[in-house]
N, C-alpha and C positions, 0 to 999 in steps of 0.2 A: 727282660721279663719283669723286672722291680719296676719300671717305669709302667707296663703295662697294667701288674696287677692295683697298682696306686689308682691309675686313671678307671679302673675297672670299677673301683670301690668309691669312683666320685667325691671323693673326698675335696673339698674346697682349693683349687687353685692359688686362690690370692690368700689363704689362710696363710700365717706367719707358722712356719715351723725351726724349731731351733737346732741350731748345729755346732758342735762343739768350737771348730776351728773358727768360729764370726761369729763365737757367743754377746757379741754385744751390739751385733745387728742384725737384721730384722729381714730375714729371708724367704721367700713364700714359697710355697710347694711348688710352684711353676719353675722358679728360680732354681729351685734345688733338680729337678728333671733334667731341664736345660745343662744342669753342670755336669749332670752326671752322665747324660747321654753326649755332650759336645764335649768336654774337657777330658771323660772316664773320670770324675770325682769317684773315688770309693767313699770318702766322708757324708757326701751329697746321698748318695742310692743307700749307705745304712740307716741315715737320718729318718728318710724316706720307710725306709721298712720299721724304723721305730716310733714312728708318729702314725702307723696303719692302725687301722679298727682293731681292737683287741692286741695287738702290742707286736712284738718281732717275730714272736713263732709262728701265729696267723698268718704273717705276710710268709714268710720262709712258705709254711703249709699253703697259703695261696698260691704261690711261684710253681711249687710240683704240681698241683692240680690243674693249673695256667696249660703250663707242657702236654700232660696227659689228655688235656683235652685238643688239644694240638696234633695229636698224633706222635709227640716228641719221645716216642717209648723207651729211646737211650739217654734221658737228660734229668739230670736229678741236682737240687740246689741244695746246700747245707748252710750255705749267707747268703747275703743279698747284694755281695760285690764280685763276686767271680774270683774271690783271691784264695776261699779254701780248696784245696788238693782233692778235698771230698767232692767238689763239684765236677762234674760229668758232662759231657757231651757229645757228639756225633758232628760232622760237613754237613749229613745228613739231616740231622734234626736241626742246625742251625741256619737252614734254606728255609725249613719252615717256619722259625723264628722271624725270619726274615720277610717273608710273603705275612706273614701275621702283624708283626711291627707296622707294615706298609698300611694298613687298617686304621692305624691312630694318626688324625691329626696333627695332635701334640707332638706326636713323637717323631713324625716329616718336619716340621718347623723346625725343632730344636736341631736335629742332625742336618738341616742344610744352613745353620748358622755357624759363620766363620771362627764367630766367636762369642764370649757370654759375657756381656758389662752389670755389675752389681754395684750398691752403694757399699761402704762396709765405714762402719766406726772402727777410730781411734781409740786406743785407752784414755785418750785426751779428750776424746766425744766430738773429735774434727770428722768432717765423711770424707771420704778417700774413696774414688774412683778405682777398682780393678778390670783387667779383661783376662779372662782365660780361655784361650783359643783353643781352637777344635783341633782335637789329638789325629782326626786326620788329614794331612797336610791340600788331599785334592779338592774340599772344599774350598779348603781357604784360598785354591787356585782356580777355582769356579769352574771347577771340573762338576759334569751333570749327576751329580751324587744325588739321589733320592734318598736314602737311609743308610746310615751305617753306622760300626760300632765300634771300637777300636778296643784292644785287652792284651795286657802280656803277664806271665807267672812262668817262672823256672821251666818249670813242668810241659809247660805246654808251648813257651815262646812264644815270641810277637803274632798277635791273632787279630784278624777283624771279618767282617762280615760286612757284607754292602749289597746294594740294590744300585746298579745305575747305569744310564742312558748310553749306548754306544753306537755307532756308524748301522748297525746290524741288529738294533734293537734294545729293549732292556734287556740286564747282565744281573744275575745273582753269584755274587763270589763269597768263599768262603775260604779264608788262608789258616790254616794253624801249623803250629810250629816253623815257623820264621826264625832266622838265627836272633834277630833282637828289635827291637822296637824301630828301627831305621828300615831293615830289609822289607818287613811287610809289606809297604805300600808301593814299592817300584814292582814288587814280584806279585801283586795285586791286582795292580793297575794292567801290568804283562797280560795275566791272565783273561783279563775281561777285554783287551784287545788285539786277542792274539787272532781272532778268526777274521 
């Protein structure tokens, strides 16, 4: 939803927006998407919601409005990274997240990328090469992943959401509560090719 409401508001792609953790290089809103829908950056999607038109609580207040017009009647944001306990959601309401995500562009590229390479400086001002791979493991296995998203909190345990291609057609899954960030994706994967 932070990736969408950003792209919604048009706000310049290649604009340089800053982020605390690479304050001395030079990251663009597309950059920062990418990290945060392929890697689950939470630094990346806050960044994002505090470089939004009118400042974080517009984007927060964009994100509820985003859902409700969605149909998403059980889903309520209180950040912009899925890590407050206040945030809310439904299997239910996150299929339609998910048929909705499939809408963007941006946001099919970024989640079939195995992984994100950025320049980043040095305190030395040397550039240095990173890559931060995609948190979920069957792209990077070139499994036909259309979208997805990967999240885990106490609370709710290893969680993702995906769109993708199987022997019997496309597959919309929705896992939550996985014992931990490892079980998700084999009990995931299960699910979408069990039929």
């Amino acid at each position: 939803i932070t990736a969408m409401v950003v792209l919604d508001a048009k706000q310049p792609l290649d604009q340089v927006v800053p982020l605390k953790k690479f304050k001395k290089s030079k990251l663009t809103r597309q950059q920062l998407i990418d990290l945060a829908l392929v890697h689950s950056d939470n630094q990346a999607a806050d960044a994002l919601c505090k470089n939004y038109p009118q400042g974080y609580y517009n984007c927060i207040q964009a994100m509820n409005t985003k859902v409700r017009s969605l149909g998403m009647n059980s889903t309520y944001f209180e950040d912009s990274t899925g890590l407050s306990h206040q945030n809310v959601s439904t299997a239910e309401d996150l299929i339609k997240l998910v048929k909705a995500a499939h809408q963007y562009p941006e946001i099919l590229a970024a989640a079939q990328q195995s992984e994100v390479t950025i320049q980043t400086q040095t305190k030395r001002k040397k550039t240095r090469t990173q890559s931060f791979v995609n948190t979920n493991p069957l792209v990077r296995l070139g499994q036909p992943v259309i979208v997805s998203k990967t999240g885990y909190i106490r609370a709710s345990g290893g969680c993702i959401v995906m769109m993708l291609n199987t022997k019997i057609g496309q597959r919309i899954v929705v896992l939550l509560n996985s014992k931990n960030t490892h079980t998700r994706i084999p009990e995931a994967y299960k699910l979408a090719t069990a039929f």
